[in-house]
N, C-alpha and C positions, 0 to 999 in steps of 0.2 A: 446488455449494452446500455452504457448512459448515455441516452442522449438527448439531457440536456445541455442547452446552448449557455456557454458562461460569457461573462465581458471579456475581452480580449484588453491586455494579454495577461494569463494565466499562468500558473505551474503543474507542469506535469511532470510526478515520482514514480520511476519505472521501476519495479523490485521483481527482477527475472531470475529463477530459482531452480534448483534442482533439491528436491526432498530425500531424505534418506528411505529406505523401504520399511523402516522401523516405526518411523510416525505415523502414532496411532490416532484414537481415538480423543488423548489429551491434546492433540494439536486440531482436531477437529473442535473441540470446545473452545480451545483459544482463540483462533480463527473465528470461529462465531462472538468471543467477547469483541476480539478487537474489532470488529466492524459495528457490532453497537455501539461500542466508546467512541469510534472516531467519526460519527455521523454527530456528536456534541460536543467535538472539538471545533474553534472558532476559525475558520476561512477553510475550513473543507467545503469543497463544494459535489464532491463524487468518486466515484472509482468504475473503473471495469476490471475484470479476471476472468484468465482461461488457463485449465492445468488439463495436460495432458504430461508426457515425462518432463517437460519442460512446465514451468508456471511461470505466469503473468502477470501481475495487478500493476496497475495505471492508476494511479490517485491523483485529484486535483484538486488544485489550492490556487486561493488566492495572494500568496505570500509567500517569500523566503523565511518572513520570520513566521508565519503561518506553521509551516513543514517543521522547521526547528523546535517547536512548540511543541509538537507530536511528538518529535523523537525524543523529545525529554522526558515527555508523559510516564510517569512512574510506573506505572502497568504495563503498557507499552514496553517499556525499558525493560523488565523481566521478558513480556515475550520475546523480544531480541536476544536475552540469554540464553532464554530456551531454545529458541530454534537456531544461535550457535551451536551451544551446546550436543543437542539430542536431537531437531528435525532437519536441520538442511547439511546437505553435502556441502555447497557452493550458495552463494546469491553474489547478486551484484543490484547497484540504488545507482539509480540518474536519474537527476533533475534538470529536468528541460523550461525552458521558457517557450509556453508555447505563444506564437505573435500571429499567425495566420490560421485557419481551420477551413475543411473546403466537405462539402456534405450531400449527401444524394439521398 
């Protein structure tokens, strides 16, 4: 869980997934690239993830054009092929403006 505290208000990318049962081992590596490259893209500020048959990830930014920026990211862009392609069944991407947070 991240939980660190950002400035309000932020953006949060919800990317809720279903994986095919075929994705292997090269999606496990790409997964691992992409979350080091995008810890040195500019206005990330975190993510959380949880997969069970259903997956998770929560990324957040400080920017709409922040987000845009990622998803242009040339490497980036290949894994989006890829996991049309050959890992995911289904996804769906929301971006939320988050303007309140409430925390225990």
């Amino acid at each position: 869980m991240d939980a660190t505290t950002h400035d309000l208000p932020y953006y949060a990318v919800i990317f809720t997934s279903i994986k095919r049962s075929e994705a292997g081992q090269d999606y496990i590596d790409m997964a691992r690239e992409m979350e080091e490259l995008v810890r040195n893209q500019p206005g990330y500020l975190g993510h959380e993830s949880a997969r069970d048959s259903l997956g998770i990830t929560v990324s957040y930014w400080e920017s709409l054009e922040a987000i845009a920026a990622w998803k242009k990211e040339a490497r980036h862009r290949q894994a989006q092929q890829q996991g049309r392609e050959k890992w995911y069944q289904q996804y769906i991407i929301r971006i939320c403006k988050v303007e309140k947070e409430y925390r225990f």
